[in-house]
N, C-alpha and C positions, 0 to 999 in steps of 0.2 A: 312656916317661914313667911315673909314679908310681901312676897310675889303671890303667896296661896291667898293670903285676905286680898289682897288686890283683883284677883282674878272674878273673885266673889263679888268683888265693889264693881267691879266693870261690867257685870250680867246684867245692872240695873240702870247702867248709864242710856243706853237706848231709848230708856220710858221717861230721863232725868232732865230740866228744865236746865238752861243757863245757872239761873240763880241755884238750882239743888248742887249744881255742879260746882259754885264757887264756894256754895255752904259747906260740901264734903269736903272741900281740899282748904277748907281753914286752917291754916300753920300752927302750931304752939307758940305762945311766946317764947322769944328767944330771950335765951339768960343775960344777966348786964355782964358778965363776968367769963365771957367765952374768949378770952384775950392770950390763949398759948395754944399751938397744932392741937397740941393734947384736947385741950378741950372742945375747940370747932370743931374738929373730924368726927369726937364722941357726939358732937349735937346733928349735924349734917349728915342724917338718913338715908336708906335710900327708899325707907317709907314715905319721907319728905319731901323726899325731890318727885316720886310715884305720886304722889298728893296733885304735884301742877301736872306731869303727865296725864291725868287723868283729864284736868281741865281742859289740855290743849284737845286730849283726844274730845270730848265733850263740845266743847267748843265746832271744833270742825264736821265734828257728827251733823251740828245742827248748823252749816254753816257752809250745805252743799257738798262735804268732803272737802275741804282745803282750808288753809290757812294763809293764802298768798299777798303778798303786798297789794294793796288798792283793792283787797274785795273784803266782804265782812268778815267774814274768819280772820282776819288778821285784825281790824278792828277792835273785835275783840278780845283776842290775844293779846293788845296793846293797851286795853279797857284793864283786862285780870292784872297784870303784871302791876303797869301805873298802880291802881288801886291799892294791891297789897303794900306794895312800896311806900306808900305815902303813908299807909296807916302804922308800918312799921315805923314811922317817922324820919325816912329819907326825906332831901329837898329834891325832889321829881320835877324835871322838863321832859315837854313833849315837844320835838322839834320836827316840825310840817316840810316837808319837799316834794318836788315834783318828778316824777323819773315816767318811765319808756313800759306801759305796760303792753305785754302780746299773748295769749291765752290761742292756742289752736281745738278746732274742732273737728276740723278732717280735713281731708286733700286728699287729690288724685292727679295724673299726669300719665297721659297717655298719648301714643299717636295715632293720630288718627288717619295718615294717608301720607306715602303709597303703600306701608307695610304695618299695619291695625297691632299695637305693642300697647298691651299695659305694663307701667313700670311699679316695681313695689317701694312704699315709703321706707325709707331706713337703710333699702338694697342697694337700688339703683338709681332713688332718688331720694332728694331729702326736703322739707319747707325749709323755706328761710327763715331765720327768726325775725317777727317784725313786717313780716308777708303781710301785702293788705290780700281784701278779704273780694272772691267776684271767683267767676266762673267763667273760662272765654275758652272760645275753641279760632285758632286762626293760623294764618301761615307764619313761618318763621322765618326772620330774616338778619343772619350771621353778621357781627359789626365789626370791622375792624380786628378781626383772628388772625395770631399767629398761627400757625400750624407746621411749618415747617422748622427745624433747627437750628436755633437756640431757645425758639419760641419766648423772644424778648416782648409781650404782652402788655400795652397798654390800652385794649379792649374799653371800651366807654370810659376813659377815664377824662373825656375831654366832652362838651355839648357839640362840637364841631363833628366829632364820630357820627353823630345822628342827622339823617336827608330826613326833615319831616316827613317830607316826600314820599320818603320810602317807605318811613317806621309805622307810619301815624294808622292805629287799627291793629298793627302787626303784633306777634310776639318775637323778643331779641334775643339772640343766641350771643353772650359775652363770654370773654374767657377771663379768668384770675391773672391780676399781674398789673404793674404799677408801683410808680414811688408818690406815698399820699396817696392813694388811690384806691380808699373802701369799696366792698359790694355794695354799702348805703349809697354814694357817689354815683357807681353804676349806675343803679335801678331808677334815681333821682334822675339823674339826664337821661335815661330813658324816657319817662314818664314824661318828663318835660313837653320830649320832643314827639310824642302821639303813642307812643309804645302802650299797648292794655296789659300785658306782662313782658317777663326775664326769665331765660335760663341760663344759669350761670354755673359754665364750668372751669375746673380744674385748670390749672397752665400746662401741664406736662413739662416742664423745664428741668436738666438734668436726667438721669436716669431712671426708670420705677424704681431699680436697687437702691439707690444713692439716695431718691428725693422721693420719698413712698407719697408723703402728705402732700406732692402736687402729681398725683396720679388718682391715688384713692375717690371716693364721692368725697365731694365737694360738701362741707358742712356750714353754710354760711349763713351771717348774721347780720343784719342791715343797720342797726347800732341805730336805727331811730323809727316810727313807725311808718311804713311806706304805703303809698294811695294804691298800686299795683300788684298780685299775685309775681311771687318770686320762686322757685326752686334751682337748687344746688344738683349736680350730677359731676361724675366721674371725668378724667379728660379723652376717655376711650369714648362713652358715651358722649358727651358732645363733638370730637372728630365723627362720630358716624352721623350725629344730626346733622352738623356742616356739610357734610360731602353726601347728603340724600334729597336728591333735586325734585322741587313740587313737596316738600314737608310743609303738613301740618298736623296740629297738637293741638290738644285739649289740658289748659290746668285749671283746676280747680282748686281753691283756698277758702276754707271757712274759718275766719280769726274775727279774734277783739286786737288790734291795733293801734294805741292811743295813746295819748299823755294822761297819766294820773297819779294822782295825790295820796302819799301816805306819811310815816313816818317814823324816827327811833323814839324810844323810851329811856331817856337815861335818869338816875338818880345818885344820888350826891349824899357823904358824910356829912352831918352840922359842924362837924370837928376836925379838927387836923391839920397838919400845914398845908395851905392852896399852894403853896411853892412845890410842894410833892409829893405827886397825885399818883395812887397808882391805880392804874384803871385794866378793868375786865370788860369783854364785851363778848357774848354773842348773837348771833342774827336769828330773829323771830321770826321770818317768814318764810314758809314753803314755798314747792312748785306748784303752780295754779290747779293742779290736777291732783293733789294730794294732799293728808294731814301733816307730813311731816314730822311723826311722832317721834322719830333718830336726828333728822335731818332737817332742822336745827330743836327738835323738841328737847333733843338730849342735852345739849348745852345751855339752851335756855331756862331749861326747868332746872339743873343742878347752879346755874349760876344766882336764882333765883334765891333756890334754898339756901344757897351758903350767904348772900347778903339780906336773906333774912335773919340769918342765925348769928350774921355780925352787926345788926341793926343798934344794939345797945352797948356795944365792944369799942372802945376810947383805945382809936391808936394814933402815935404821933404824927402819920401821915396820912392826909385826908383819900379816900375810895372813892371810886370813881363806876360805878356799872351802867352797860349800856346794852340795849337791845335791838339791834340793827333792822332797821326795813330795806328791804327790797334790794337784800344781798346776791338772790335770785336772777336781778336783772343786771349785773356784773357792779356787785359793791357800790351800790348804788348812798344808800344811807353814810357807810363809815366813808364813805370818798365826801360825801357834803359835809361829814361833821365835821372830818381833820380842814377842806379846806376853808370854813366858816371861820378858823380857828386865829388869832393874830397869830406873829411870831411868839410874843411872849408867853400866852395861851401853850401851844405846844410845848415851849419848854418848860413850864410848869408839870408835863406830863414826864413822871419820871418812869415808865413803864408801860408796855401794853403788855393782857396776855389776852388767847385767844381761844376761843371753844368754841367748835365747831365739829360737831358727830361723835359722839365721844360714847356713843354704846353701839356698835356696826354688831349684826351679829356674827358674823363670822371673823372679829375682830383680830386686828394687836391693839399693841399699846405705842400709838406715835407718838414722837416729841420733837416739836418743833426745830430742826439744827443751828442752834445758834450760831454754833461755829465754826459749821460747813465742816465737821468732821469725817462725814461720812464722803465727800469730797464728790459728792455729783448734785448734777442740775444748778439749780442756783445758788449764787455766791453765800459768804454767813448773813447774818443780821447786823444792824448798826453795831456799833459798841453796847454792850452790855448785855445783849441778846446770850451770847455764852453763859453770865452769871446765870441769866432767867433758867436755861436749860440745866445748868448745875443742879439748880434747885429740887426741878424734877426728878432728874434721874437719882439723886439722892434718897426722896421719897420712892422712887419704886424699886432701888436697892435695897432700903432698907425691909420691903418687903417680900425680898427676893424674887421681883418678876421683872424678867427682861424688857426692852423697848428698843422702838427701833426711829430711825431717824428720822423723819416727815422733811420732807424740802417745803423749803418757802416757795413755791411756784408762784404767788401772787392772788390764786383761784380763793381765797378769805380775807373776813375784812380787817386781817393784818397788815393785808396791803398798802393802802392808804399812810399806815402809822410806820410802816418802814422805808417807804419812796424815798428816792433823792431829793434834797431836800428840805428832808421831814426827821428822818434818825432819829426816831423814838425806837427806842431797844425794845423788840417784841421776844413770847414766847407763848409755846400754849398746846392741846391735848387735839389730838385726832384719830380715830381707831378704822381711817381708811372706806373708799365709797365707791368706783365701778372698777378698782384694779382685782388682778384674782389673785388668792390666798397663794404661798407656794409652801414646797414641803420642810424647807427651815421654818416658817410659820407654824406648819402645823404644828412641828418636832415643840418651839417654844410653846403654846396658845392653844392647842389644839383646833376644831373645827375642819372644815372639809375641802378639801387642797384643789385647786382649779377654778373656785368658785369665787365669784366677787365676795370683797369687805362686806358688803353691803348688797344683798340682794334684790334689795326694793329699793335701792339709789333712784332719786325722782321718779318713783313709782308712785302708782295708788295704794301697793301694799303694801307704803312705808306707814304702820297705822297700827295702832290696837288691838284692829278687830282685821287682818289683812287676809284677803279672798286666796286659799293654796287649792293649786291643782297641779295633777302630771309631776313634771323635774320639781316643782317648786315645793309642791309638798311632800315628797320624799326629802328634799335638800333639808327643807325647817322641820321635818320628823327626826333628823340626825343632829342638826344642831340642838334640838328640844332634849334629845338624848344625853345630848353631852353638858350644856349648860343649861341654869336656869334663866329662861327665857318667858318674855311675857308679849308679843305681837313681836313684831320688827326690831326689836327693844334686847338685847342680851347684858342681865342686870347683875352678871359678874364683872363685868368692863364698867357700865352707869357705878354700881356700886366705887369703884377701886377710883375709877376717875375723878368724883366727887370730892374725895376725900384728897387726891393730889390738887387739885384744884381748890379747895379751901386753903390747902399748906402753903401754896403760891402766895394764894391773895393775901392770907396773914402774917406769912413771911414777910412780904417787903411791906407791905401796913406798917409793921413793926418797924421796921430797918432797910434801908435802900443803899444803906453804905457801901453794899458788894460790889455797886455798879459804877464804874469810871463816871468821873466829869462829863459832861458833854462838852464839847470845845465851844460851841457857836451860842452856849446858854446867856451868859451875858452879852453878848450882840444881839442875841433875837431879843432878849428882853428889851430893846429898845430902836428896834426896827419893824419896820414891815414890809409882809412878802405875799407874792399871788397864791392864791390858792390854787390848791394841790387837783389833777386831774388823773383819773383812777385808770390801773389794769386793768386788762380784761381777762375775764376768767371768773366765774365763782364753785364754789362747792354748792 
């Protein structure tokens, strides 16, 4: 089988340079003549797609372990991809932006008087994302807390909250809560006003039953890099800091905090109507702490293979593939492209699909809801988002495997192309990343019931070569049992995906007539409008 020579290929990756690495995964030429399902799917391997898998893993081997936006591994991830692309003879742009990079190394958070408490990271307390980087030990001095009920909170949301006086040296006890009112905000007038760090907890508003997520630890994100160490806690844990007289703490932050530079990869048919485009995208970069070989390797390398194998394929509507940077840091790439885009730009765009994870080992088979059938979480997708999902579920009736609905939560960079707006009709493959499996899952899918989609979800063991021990290696000895699996990678889901995935893209290549008008397409074609600001959330 196809996973047994591969496993062979990757014993030698270790000793294997860059260059050996892009030499092994040289693609075949793709045929002129791949122009029906029939024929793409027969050409689009999942030896093919295992080809760039190998590179990414290759790649990030020699590249510290990670693939992340703004560091080399991604680079050159951006390096392979372009390359082949252009030589298959797409027209390739590299388009340069600037986003919010944060990479952690450790933290600690303890108190250190009147009652000596170390806290645990993830427990009891968590970094912020975006946490500048220092080590301070000092008293704490609570700002502007509610604590009493309704606990109507607006906790530093104002620079007036802060007595230099008081703060300057200190570290700040804030709570959650405000209209407009980020933890970035926060932490900012803190800083401002002398503060050397923030703890920032929870609001407690409403009931723990009723309002879990303003009880729980506090997971917060400071949405830009901040000059001050920051950690999130619980709203039990900060009422007991508040009300312990003479506290002081210890935090410690070891981070990269900064603005940097990366970028998408897109490339472009020579042929086809530019009036309607339909475009594929998934995101190239990992978590800074990992290869990423599922997450997004999996979609990147199948989306790869299929637009190499349509490289010489003449269809009436021009293609459109792109590979997202620094989706990582909440949709950062697909939010610049859509909003770089004019009006008329966009409505050119008669489709998005999306591929994002599409081999989890402990998999289903998601599909995007276009049409909010399944009737939870968020609403459907623009108009024509339904056809897109037609398409799918078709393809995996016809090969008698069930699916299950994927909500648009916003957490990919579909995002962007479905916002108000924007209504570009999306759709697109996910096989699930920290929810756990349940036993209608298993009953369809098999795999091992309790357990995340995705086991190494922004792991270091999302990889090739992934380190098992204890639960983890019993869990991937059962999955190894039941599927053919190759690291993090379960290549009966890469396989089946790919192949629904090419049917997409040359489906509406072909034909886009399934999908309603847009109502605003002649208006946008002769207007202009601000550009598009992004969800938060990524996979």
């Amino acid at each position: 089988m196809v996973f047994r020579t591969v496993r062979k290929t990757l014993a030698v990756i270790g000793a294997a340079s860059l260059v050996g690495a892009l030499a092994l995964t040289n693609p075949a030429q793709a045929a002129s003549n791949n122009n029906s399902v029939r024929k793409l799917t027969k050409a689009v391997t999942l030896g093919g797609v295992l080809r760039h898998e190998i590179a990414f893993q290759a790649i990030g081997s020699l590249s510290g372990g990670n693939r992340g936006s703004g560091l080399v591994g991604y680079d050159r991830s951006a390096d392979y991809v372009a390359t082949l692309l252009r030589l298959a003879g797409y027209e390739v742009t590299r388009q340069p932006f600037s986003f919010n990079f944060f990479e952690e190394f450790g933290s600690a958070f303890e108190q250190v008087s009147p009652n000596p408490t170390v806290y645990e990271e993830g427990v009891t307390y968590s970094l912020a994302d975006y946490s500048g980087s220092a080590d301070v030990t000092a008293a704490v001095v609570p700002v502007d807390l509610a604590l009493d009920p309704p606990r109507t909170s607006t906790s530093g949301c104002e620079a007036g909250d802060f007595d230099p006086a008081v703060v300057t040296g200190k570290i700040v006890l804030l709570q959650r809560g405000g209209t407009n009112c980020s933890f970035g905000l926060k932490v900012a007038n803190a800083q401002a006003a002398g503060a050397v760090a923030a703890i920032l907890m929870n609001q407690g508003n409403g009931t723990p039953e009723a309002n879990p997520d303003r009880y729980n630890l506090l997971l917060p994100t400071l949405g830009a890099p901040a000059a001050i160490p920051a950690v999130g806690v619980s709203y039990a844990t900060g009422e007991a800091l508040a009300n312990t007289p003479g506290l002081t703490v210890r935090i410690m932050a070891d981070t990269t905090s900064e603005v940097r530079q990366t970028e998408n990869v897109i490339a472009e048919s020579r042929g086809g109507d530019a009036t309607d485009v339909v475009m594929a995208g998934a995101h190239l970069d990992s978590e800074p702490d990992t290869v990423g070989i599922n997450d997004n390797g999996s979609g990147s390398a199948a989306l790869l293979e299929v637009a190499l194998q349509m490289a010489r394929t003449k269809t009436p509507n021009k293609t459109r593939f792109a590979w997202w940077g620094a989706e990582e840091s909440n949709l950062v790439g697909s939010t610049y492209y859509v909003g770089q885009l004019t009006p008329a730009q966009r409505s050119d765009i008669a489709l998005y699909l999306n591929f994002d994870m599409i081999a989890s080992p402990n998999y289903i088979l998601g599909v995007y809801d276009g049409d909010d059938s399944a009737g939870q979480g968020s609403p459907a997708g623009p108009p024509g988002s339904a056809e897109i999902e037609a398409v799918f579920q078709d393809f995996f009736a016809d090969r008698g495997l069930p699916t299950r609905a994927a909500d648009f939560t916003g957490r990919s960079d579909y995002g962007p192309f479905i916002a108000a707006g924007v209504g570009i009709p999306a759709g697109g493959l996910f096989t699930g990343a920290e929810v756990l499996k349940t036993a209608e899952d298993v009953a369809d899918y098999g795999g091992v019931e309790g357990e995340q989609y995705d086991p190494c979800y922004h792991d270091p063991c999302d990889s090739l070569f992934p380190v098992r021990n204890g639960a983890d290696a019993a869990l991937y000895a059962e999955l190894d049992r039941q599927y053919d699996m190759l690291g993090n990678l379960n290549l009966e889901a890469l396989d089946v995906n790919s192949d629904a995935m090419a049917t997409a893209i040359l489906t509406f290549a072909l034909d886009t007539s399934a999908l309603p008008e847009r109502p605003t397409t002649a208006a946008a074609r002769s207007s202009a409008g601000p550009a598009y600001v992004g969800k938060e959330g990524s996979i």
